[in-house]
N, C-alpha and C positions, 0 to 999 in steps of 0.2 A: 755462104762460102762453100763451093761444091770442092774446087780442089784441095788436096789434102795437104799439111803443111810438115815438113819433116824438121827435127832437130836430134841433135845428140852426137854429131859427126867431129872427127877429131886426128889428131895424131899417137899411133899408140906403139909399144914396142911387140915386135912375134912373138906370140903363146900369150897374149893379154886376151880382155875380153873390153867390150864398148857394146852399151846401149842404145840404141837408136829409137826415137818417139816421131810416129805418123799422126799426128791429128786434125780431126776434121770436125766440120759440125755433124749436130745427131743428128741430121735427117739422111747425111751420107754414110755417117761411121753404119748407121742401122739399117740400111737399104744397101748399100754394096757390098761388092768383096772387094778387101782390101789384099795389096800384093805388096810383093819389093823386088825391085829392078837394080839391078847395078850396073855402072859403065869404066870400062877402065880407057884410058887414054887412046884413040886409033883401034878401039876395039867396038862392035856392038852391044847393047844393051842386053845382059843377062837376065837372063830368069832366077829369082832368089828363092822367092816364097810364096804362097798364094794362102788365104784364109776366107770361107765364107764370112758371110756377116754374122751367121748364127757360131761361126768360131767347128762346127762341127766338121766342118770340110778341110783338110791342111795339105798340102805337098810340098814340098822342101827341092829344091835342083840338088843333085848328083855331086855338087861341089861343098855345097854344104852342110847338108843333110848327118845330125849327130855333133854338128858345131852351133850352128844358129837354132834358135828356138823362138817362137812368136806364141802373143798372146796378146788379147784384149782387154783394159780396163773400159767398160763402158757407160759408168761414174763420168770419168772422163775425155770421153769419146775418142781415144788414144788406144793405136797399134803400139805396140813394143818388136823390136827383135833386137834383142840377145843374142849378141857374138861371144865366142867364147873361143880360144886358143888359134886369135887369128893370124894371118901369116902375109907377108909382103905380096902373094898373089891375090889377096881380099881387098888390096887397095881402090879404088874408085872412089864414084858419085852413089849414093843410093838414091834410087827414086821410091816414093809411097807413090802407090796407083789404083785407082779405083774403076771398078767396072759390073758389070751385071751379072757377073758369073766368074767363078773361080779360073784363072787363066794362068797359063805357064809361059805364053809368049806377047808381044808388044800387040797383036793386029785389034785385040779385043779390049783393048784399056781405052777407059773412056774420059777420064782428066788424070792428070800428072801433077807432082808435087814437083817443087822447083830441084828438090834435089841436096844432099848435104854429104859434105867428104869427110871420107875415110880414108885414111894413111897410117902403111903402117912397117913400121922399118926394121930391117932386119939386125 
């Protein structure tokens, strides 16, 4: 299984927090960097997160950086991100994305997760 498979997506109320789980198998959790895309309706595919594989490398987008937080269990071969005091603009799809190199934008992701929604109502 190369692409990654996401779960944890939901409906939540503003100022809550929701967890989100990217897993994949160990050959990819431990070879890529693992990211998070989000898409909201008519809009393009945001930049969320980026994480090496070794977890050393992290960049956060400008939107959320101080609310979301990521992390690795590798036990598990599962990305985590941690929302926390989210707000009716956080709504969308999140995508897990995996690629060769820690990336902030879509050109260099090299499989995609199917994707899991978040809602979240004012």
């Amino acid at each position: 299984q190369v692409h990654p498979v996401e779960s944890g997506g939901g409906v939540v109320q503003a100022g809550g927090s929701l967890r989100l789980s990217c897993t994949a198998s160990e050959s990819t959790f431990r070879r890529y960097a693992l990211s998070w895309f989000r898409q909201a309706p008519g809009q393009e595919r945001e930049f969320v997160v980026t994480s090496s594989w070794s977890g050393g490398s992290t960049s956060y987008g400008n939107s959320v950086a101080g609310r979301f937080t990521i992390s690795r269990d590798y036990a598990k071969n599962t990305l985590y991100l941690q929302m926390t005091n989210l707000q009716p603009d956080d709504t969308a799809v999140y995508y897990c994305a995996a690629s060769s190199t820690v990336v902030t934008d879509t050109t260099r992701v090299l499989y995609w997760g199917q994707g899991t929604q978040v809602t979240v109502s004012s």
